[in-house]
C-alpha positions in Angstrom: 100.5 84.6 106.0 98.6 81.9 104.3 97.5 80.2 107.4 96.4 83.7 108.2 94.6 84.1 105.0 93.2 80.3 105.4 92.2 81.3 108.9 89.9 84.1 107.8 88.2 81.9 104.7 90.4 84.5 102.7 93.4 83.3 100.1 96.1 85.5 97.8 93.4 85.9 95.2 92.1 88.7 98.0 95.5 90.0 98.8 95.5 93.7 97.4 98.7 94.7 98.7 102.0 93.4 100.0 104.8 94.4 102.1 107.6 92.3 102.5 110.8 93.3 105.2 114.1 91.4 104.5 117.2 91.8 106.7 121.4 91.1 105.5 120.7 87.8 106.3 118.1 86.9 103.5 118.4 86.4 100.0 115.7 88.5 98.0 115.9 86.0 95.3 115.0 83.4 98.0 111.9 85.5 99.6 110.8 86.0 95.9 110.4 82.3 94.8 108.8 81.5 98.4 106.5 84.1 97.9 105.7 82.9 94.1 105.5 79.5 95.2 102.9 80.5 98.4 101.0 82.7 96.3 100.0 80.1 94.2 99.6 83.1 90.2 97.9 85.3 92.4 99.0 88.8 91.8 98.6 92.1 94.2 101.0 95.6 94.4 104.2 94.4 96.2 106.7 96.9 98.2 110.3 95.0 99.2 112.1 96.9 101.4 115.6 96.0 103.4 116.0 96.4 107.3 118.8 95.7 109.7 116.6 94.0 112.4 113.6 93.0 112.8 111.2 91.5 115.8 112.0 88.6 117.5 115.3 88.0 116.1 113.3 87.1 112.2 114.5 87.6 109.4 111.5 88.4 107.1 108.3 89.6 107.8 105.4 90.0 105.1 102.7 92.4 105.9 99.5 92.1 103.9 96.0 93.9 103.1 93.4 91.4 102.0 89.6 92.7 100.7 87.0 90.2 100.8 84.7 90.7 97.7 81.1 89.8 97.5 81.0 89.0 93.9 76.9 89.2 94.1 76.7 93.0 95.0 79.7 94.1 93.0 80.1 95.2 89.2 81.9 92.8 86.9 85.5 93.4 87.5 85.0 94.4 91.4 89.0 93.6 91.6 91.2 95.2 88.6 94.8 95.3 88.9 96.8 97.0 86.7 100.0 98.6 86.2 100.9 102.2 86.0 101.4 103.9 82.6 104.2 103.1 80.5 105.1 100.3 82.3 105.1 96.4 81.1 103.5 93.8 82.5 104.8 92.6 85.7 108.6 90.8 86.0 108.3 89.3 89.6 106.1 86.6 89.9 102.6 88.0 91.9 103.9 91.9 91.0 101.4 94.3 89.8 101.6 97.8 90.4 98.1 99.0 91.1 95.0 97.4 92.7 91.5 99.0 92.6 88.8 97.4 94.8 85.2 98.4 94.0 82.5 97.9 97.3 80.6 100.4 98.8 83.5 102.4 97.8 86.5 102.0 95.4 89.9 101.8 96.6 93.3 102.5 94.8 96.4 100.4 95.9 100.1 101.9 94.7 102.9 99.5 94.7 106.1 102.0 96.0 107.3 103.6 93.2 111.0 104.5 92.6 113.0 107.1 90.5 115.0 104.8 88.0 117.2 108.7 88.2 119.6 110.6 89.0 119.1 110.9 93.1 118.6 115.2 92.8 115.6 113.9 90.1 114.2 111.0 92.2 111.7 112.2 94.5 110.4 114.3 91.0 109.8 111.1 89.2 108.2 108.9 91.6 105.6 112.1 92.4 105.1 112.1 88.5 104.5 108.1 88.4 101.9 108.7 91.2 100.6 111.2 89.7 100.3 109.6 86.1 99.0 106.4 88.3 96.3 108.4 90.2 95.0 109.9 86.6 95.1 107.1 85.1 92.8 105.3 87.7 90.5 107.8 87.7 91.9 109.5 90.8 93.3 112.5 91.8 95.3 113.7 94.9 92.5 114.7 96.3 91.3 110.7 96.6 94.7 110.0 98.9 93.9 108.8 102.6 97.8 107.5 103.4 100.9 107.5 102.0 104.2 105.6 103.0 107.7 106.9 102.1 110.8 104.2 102.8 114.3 106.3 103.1 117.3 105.3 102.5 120.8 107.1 105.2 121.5 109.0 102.2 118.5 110.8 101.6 117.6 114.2 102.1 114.0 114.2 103.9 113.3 117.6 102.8 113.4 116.9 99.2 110.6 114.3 99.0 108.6 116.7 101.1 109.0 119.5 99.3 108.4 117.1 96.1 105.1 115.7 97.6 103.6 119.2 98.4 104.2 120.4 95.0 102.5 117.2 93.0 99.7 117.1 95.8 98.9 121.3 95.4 97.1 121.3 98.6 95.8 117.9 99.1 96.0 115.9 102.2 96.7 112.4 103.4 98.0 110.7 106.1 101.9 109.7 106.0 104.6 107.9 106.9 108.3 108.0 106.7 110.0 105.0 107.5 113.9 105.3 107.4 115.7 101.7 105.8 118.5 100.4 104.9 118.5 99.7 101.7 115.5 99.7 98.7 115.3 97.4 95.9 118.4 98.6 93.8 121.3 100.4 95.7 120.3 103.1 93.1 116.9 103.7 94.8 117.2 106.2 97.3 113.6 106.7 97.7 110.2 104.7 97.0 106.8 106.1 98.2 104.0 103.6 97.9 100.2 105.5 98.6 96.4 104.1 99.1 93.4 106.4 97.6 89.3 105.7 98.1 86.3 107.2 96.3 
């Protein structure tokens, strides 16, 4: 990813958000202190998710969004990256949970957020935290243009459907549910992670 960031006269400063696949066979402490040691302080909304396979037989794959900002034609803080309400200040190296990007537009990056619950209350909280998220950041669900929902075997489908349609009272957005093994904590059943523009 850094060659790739080098290669288009871009680094981690303009990485807005981060995806990172891990299979059995990695340690996520491992991926975590590569990733802090490539990323070099820089900081951008992070989703982790476990996989049994992935392509060509690797073991981790990062996926990344990177914004290049013309500081000359932006307002003073053209990048501000924040966490949602109520939470501290980020624990993993080059964490944060939200990203806004100001150009012609603005643009709203969620990290995945995850219900620290019960598993019948879980899909309820992480709709409230992107809710409080979206408020906060001057959003609403209206603003939403795609949303990305990791699964774990044990989850009920249904639920974070029916949870999403209530929270979002008619809004649209593209989605995507992508069925995994395993989330950050074997207590995570479900994290949905979502992108909005103004």
């Amino acid at each position: 990813v850094s060659v790739a960031l080098r290669t288009a006269e871009m680094s981690w400063a303009d990485v807005v958000h981060k995806t990172t696949w891990i299979t059995e066979e990695c340690s996520l402490s491992d991926v975590r202190i590569a990733e802090a040691a490539k990323m070099g302080g820089a900081m951008t909304t992070t989703t982790m998710v476990s996989t049994d396979a992935l392509s060509s037989g690797c073991f981790v794959e990062v996926e990344v969004v990177a914004v290049r900002i013309d500081a000359n034609s932006l307002p003073d803080e053209p990048m501000r990256k924040f966490g949602p309400p109520g939470t501290s200040p980020p624990t993993p190296p080059g964490l944060w949970g939200c990203v806004t990007v100001t150009s012609s537009n603005a643009m709203l990056f969620v990290s995945g957020q995850v219900g620290d619950t019960p598993p019948s209350e879980q899909a309820e909280v992480v709709y409230a935290k992107l809710s409080s998220t979206l408020v906060e950041a001057g959003y609403s669900w209206a603003d939403v243009v795609k949303r990305r929902t990791f699964r774990t075997p044990d989850w009920d489908r249904s639920i974070d459907i029916d949870a999403g349609r209530i929270a979002m009272a008619g809004a649209m957005s593209a989605h995507t549910g992508i069925g995994v093994t395993a989330l950050a904590s074997p207590d995570f059943l479900i994290e949905t992670e979502l992108i909005a523009a103004h």
